[in-house]
Structure formats: C-alpha cells, structure tokens
py3Dmol code that shows the C-alpha trace and the ligand (Angstrom):
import py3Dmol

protein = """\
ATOM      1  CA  UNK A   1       0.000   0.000   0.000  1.00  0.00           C
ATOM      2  CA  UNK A   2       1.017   3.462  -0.674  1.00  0.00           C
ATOM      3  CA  UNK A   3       2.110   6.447   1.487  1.00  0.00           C
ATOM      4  CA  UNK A   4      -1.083   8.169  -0.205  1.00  0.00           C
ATOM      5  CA  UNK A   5      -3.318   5.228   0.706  1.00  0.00           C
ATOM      6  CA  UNK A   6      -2.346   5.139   4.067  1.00  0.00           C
ATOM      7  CA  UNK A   7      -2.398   8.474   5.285  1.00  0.00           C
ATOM      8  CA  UNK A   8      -3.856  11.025   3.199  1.00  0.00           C
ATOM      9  CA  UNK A   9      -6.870  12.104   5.539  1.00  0.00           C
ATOM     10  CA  UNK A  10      -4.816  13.102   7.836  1.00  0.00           C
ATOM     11  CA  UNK A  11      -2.817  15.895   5.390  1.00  0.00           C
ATOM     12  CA  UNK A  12      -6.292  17.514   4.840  1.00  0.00           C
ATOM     13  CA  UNK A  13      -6.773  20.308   6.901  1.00  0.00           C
ATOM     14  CA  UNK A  14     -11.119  21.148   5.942  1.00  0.00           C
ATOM     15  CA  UNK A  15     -13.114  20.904   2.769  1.00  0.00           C
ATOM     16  CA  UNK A  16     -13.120  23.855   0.958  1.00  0.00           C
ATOM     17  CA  UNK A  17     -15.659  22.870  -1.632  1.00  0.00           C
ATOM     18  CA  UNK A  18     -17.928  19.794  -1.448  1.00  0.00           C
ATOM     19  CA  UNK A  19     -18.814  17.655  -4.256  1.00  0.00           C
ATOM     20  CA  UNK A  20     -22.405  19.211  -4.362  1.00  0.00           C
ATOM     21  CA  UNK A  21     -21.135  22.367  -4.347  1.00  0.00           C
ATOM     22  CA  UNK A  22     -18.863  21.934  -7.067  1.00  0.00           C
ATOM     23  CA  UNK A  23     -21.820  20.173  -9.036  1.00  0.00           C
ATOM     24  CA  UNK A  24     -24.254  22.764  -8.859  1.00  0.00           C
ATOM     25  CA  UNK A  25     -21.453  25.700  -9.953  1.00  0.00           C
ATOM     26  CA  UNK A  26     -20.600  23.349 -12.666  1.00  0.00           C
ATOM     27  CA  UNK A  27     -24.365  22.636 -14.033  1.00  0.00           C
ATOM     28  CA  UNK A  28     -24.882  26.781 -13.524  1.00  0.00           C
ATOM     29  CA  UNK A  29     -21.387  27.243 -15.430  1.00  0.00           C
ATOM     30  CA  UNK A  30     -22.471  24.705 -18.366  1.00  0.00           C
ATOM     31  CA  UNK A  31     -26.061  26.112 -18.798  1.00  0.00           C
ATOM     32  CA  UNK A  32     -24.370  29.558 -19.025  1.00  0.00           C
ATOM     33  CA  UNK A  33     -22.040  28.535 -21.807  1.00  0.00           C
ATOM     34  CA  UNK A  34     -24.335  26.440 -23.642  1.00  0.00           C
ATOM     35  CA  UNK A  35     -26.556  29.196 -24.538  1.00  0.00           C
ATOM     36  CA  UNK A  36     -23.428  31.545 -25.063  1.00  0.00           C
ATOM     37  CA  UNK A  37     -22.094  28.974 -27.279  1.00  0.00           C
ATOM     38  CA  UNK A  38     -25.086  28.249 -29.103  1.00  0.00           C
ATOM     39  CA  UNK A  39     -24.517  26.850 -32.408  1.00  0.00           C
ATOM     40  CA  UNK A  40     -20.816  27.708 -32.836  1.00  0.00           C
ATOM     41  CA  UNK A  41     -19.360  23.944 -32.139  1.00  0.00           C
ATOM     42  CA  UNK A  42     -17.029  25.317 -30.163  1.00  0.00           C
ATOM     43  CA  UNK A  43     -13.103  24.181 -29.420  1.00  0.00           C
ATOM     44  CA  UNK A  44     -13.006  23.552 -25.968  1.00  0.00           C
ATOM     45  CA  UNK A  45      -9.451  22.991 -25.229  1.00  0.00           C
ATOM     46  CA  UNK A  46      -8.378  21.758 -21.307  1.00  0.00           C
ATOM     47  CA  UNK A  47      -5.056  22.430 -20.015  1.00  0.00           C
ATOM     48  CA  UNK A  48      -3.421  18.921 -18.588  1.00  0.00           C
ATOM     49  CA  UNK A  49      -3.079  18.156 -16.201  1.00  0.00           C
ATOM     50  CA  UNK A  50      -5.534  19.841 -13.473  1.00  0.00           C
ATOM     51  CA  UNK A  51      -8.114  20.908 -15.967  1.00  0.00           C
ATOM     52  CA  UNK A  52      -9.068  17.127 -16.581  1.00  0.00           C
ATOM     53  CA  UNK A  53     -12.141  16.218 -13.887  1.00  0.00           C
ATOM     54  CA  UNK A  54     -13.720  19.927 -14.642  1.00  0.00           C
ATOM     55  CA  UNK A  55     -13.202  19.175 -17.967  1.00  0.00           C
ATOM     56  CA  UNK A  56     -15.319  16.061 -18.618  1.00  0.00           C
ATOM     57  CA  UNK A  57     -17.899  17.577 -16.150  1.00  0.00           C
ATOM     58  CA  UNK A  58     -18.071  20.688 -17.542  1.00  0.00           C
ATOM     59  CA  UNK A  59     -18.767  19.699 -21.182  1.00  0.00           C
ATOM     60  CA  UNK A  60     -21.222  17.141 -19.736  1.00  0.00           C
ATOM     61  CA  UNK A  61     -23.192  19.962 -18.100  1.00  0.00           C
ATOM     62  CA  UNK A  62     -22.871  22.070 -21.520  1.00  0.00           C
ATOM     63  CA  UNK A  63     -24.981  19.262 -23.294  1.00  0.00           C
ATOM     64  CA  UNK A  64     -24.140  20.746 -27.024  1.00  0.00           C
ATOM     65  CA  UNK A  65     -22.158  20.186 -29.880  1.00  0.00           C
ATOM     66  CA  UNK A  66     -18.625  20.634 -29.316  1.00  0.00           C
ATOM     67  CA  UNK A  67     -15.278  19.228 -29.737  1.00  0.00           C
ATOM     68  CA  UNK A  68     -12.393  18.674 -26.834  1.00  0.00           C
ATOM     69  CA  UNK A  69      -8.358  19.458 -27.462  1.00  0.00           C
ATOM     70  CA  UNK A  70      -6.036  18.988 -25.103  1.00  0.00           C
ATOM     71  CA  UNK A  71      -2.623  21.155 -24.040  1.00  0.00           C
ATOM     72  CA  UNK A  72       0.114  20.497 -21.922  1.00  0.00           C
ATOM     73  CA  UNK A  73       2.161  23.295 -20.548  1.00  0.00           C
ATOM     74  CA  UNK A  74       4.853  23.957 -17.926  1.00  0.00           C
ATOM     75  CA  UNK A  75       5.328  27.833 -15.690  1.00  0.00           C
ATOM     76  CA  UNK A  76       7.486  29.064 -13.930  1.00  0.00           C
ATOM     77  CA  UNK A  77       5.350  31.726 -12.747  1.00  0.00           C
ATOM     78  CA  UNK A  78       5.274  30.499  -9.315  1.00  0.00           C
ATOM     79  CA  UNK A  79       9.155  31.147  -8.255  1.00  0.00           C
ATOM     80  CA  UNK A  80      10.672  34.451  -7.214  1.00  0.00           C
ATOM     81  CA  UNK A  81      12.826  34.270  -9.918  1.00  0.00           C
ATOM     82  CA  UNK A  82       9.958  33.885 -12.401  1.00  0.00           C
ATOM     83  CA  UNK A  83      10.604  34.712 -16.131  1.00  0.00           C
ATOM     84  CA  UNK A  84       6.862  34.618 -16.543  1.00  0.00           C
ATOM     85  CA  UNK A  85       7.195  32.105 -19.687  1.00  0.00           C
ATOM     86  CA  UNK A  86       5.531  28.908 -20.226  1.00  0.00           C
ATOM     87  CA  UNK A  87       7.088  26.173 -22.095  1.00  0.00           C
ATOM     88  CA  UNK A  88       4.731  24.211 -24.365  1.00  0.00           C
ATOM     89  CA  UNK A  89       5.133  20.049 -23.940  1.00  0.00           C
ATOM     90  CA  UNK A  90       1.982  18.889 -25.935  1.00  0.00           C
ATOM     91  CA  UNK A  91       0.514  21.343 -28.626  1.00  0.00           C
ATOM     92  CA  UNK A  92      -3.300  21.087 -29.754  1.00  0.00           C
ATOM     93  CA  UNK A  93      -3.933  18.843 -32.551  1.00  0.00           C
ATOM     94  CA  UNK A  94      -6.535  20.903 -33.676  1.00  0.00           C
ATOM     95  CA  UNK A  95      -5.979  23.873 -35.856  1.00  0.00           C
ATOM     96  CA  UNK A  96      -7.927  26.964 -33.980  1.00  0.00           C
ATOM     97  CA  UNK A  97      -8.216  29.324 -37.176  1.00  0.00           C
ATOM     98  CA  UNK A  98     -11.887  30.839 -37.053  1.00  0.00           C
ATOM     99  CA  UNK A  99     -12.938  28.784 -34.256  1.00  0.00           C
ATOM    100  CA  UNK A 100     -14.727  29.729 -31.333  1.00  0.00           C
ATOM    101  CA  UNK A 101     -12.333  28.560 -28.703  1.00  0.00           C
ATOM    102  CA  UNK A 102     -12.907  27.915 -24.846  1.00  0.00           C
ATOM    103  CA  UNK A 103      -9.816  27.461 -22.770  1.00  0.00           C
ATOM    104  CA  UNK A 104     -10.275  25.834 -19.538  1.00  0.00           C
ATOM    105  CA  UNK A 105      -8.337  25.173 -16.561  1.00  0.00           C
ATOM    106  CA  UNK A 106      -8.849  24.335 -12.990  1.00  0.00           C
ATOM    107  CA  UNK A 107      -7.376  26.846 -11.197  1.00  0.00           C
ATOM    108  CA  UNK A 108      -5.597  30.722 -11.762  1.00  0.00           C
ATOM    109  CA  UNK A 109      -3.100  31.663  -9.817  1.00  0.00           C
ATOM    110  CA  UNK A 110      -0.063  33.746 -10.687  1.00  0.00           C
ATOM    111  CA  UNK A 111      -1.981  33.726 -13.847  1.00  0.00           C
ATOM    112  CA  UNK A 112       1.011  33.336 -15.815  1.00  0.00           C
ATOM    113  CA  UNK A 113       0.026  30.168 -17.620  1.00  0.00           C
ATOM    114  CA  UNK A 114      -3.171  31.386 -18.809  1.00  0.00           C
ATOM    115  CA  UNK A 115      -2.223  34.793 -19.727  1.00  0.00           C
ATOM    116  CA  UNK A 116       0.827  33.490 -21.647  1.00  0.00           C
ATOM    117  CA  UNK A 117      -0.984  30.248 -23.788  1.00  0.00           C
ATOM    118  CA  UNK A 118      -3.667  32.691 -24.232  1.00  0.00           C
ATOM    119  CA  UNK A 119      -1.251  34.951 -25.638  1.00  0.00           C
ATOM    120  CA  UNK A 120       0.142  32.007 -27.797  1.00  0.00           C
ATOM    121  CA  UNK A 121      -3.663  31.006 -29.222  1.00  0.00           C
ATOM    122  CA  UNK A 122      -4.501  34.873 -30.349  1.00  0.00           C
ATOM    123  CA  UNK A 123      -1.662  34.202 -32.792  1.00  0.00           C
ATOM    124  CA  UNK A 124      -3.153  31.934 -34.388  1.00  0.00           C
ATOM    125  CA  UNK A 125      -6.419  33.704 -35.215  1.00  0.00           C
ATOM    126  CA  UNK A 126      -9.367  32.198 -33.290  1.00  0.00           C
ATOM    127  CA  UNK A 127     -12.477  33.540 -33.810  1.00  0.00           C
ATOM    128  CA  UNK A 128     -12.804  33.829 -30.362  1.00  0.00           C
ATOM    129  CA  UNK A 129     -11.232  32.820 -27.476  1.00  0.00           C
ATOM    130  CA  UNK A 130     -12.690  33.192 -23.398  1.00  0.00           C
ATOM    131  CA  UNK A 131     -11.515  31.493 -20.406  1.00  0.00           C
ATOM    132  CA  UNK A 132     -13.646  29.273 -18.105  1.00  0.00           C
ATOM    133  CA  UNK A 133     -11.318  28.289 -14.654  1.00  0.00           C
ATOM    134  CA  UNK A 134     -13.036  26.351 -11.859  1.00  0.00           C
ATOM    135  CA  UNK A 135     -11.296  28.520  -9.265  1.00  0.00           C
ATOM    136  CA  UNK A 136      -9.516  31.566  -9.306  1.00  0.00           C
ATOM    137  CA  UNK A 137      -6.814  33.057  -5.974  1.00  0.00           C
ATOM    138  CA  UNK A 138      -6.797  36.339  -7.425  1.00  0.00           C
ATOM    139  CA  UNK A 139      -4.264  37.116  -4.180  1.00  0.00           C
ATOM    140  CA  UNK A 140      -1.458  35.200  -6.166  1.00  0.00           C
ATOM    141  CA  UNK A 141      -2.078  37.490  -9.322  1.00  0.00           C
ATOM    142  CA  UNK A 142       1.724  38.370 -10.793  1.00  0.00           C
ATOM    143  CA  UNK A 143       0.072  39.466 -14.535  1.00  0.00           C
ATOM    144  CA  UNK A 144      -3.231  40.572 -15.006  1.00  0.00           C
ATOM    145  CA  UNK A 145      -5.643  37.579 -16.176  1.00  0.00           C
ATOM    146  CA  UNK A 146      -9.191  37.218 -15.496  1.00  0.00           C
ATOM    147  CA  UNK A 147     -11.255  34.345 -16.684  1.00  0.00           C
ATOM    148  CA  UNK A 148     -14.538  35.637 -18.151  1.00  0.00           C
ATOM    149  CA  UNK A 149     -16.579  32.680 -16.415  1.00  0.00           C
ATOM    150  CA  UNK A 150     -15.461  31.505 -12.945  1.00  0.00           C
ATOM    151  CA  UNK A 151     -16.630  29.131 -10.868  1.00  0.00           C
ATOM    152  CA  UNK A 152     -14.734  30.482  -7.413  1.00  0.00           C
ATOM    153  CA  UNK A 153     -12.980  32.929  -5.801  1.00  0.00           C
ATOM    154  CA  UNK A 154     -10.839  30.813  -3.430  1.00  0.00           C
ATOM    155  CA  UNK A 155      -8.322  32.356  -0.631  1.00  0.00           C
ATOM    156  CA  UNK A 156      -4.907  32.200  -0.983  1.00  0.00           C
ATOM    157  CA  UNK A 157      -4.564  28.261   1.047  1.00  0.00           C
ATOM    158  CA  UNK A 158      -2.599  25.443  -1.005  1.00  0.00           C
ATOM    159  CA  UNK A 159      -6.121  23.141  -2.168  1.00  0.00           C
ATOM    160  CA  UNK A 160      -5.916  20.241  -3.436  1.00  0.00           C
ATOM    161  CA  UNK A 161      -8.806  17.484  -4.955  1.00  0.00           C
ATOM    162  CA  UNK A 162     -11.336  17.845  -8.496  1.00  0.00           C
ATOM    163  CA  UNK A 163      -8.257  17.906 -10.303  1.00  0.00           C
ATOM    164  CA  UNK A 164      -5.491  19.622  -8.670  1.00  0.00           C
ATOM    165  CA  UNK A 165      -2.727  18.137  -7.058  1.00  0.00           C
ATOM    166  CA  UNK A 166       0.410  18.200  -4.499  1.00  0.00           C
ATOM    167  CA  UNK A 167       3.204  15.880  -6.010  1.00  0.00           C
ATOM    168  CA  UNK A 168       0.081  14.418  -7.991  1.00  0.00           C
ATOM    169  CA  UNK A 169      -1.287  13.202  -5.178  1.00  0.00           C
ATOM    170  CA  UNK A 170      -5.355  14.056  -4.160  1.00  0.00           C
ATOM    171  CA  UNK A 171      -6.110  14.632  -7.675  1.00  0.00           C
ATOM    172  CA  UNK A 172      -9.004  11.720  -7.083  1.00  0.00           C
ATOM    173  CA  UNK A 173     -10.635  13.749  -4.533  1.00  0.00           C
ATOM    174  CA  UNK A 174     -14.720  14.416  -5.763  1.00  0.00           C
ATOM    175  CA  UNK A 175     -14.084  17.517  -3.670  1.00  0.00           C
ATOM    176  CA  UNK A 176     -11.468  20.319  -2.749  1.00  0.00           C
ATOM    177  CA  UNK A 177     -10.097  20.588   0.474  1.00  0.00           C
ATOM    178  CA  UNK A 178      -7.484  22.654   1.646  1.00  0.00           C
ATOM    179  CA  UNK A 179      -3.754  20.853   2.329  1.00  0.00           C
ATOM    180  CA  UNK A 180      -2.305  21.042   6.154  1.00  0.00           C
ATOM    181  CA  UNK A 181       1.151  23.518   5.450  1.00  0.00           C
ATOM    182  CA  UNK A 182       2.931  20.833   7.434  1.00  0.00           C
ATOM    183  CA  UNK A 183       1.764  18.041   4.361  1.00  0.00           C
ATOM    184  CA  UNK A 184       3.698  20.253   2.153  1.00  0.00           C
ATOM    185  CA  UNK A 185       6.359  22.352   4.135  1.00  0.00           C
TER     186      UNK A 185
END
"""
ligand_1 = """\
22
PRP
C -1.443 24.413 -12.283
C -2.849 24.654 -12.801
C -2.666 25.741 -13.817
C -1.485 26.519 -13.277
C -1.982 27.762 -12.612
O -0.801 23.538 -13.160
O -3.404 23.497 -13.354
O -2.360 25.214 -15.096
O -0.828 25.695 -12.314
O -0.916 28.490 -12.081
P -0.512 29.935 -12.591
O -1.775 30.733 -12.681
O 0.393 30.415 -11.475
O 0.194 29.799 -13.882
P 0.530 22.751 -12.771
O 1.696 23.421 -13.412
O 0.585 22.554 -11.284
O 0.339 21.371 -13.504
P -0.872 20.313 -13.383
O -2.069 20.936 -14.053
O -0.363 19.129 -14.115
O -1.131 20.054 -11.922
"""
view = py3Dmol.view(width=600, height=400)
view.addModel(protein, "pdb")
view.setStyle({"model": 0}, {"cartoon": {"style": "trace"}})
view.addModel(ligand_1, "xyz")
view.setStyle({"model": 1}, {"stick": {}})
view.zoomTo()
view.show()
C-alpha cells in the first residue's frame, strides 16, 4: 500500500468545496455557456493536467455540440525568480483558425500560464477565445488575467482534490479541500 493510501486524511486540513457544491457551480457554469455557445461547435481545449475532472464535467453539463483538445504546458510563474514564460510540452492537434475557442483550466493563480498560452492562441487567429477556470486566488495574481466565467474565488490556502494536485497526489478527490502547510512544508 502506498504512502497516499495510508495516510492522506490526515494531510487535509477542511473541505473547501464539497462535491455538491462543485456540481451545482458546474451545471450553472455549463447552462451559461451552452446558450453563449449556441450553435458555434465550439473548441473547448483543457489544459493537462488539473483541468481534466472539470473538464469532462463541464462539457457534460454544456450538453451541445462541441469538440475537446487537449494542451500540456509547464510555468514558472510560481518562483521568485519567475521569467513569466511557459514552455509548451503537448501542442493542440486541432488547428484553432476561425474557431470559437474555450480554454479551460482548474485553477488561476499567478496567472502566468493562462495569460501566456492565451497569448500564444490569439496568434493563431481564433475567432474567439474566453476562459472558463473552476477557481480563481486572485491574491497570487503576478500578470493581469481574469477568466470571463469563474466558478470560485478561493483564498490564498494550497487546495488540493477535483483535479489539482500536491506531487500528484489528491487529484481523485470528488471535492477540494485545503492541504495542512505541514503536508507540504
Ligand atoms: C497548475 C494549474 C494551472 C497553473 C496555474 O498547473 O493546473 O495550469 O498551475 O498556475 P498559474 O496561474 O500560477 O500559472 P501545474 O503546473 O501545477 O500542472 P498540473 O495541471 O499538471 O497540476
């Protein structure tokens, strides 16, 4: 058995988010971009890892015609000596040209890798392109990004669960709780 198996209640410190809230936010968030989205078969493109569980729920909840991508991406944005760059590991395999694309991840923080692939899609002439992130710490902002749909505001605590991770561990979690600083310190 593994170290995760065996102990991981005990590194949770409360549940931020239960899996009914998250459920509800996520059928409001889909019914909101299924009529914005109407008939344009959008591109909805998740960024891997994190944006995964939201992901498949979220497009579920949308209920129309639309087509997945996927995108892998490392920051740096998080260290004091950031160079607020993002390298690029796995590219889309669609082509985004005219299309009405929706990026989504699970959670902003510095903002850096959002800001900077969104930066990186405009090049390549969408016809559109919004942001949908599950959560949002806008305390951690280092560059200026705001999703235009957002499912919450969280405080500035290390959560993990629906996706995220610490040393991708709790990304199982059906909920997000918040991490113990001595699980992590
Ligand atoms: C996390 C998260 C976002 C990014 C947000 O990804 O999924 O992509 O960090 O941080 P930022 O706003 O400061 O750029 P991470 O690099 O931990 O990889 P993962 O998705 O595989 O967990």
């Amino acid at each position: 058995m593994g170290v995760e198996a065996a102990d991981w209640r005990t590194d949770l410190q409360s549940v931020l988010l239960t899996e009914d809230s998250i459920k509800a936010r996520v059928e409001e968030l889909g019914r909101q971009l299924a009529s914005d989205y109407s008939g344009q078969h959008p591109l909805v493109v998740g960024v891997l890892k994190g944006s995964v569980i939201f992901l498949s729920d979220l497009i579920r909840a949308m209920g129309i015609p639309l087509e997945i991508d996927l995108v892998c991406v490392t920051s740096y944005g998080q260290c004091a000596t950031s160079s607020g760059k993002i390298t690029l590991l796995k590219d889309l395999s669609a082509d985004v040209k005219g299309r009405h694309v929706l990026l989504v991840e699970d959670i902003i923080d510095s903002g850096v890798t959002v800001a900077r692939l969104a930066d990186l899609l405009r090049k390549r002439e969408p016809a559109s392109l919004r942001v949908c992130s599950l959560l949002s710490k806008p305390a951690r902002r280092a560059v200026a990004c705001e999703p235009d749909y957002l499912g919450f505001e969280i405080p500035d605590e290390f959560v993990v669960g629906y996706g995220l991770d610490y040393a991708e561990r709790y990304r199982w979690l059906p909920y997000v709780a918040v991490l113990k600083p001595e699980a992590y310190i």
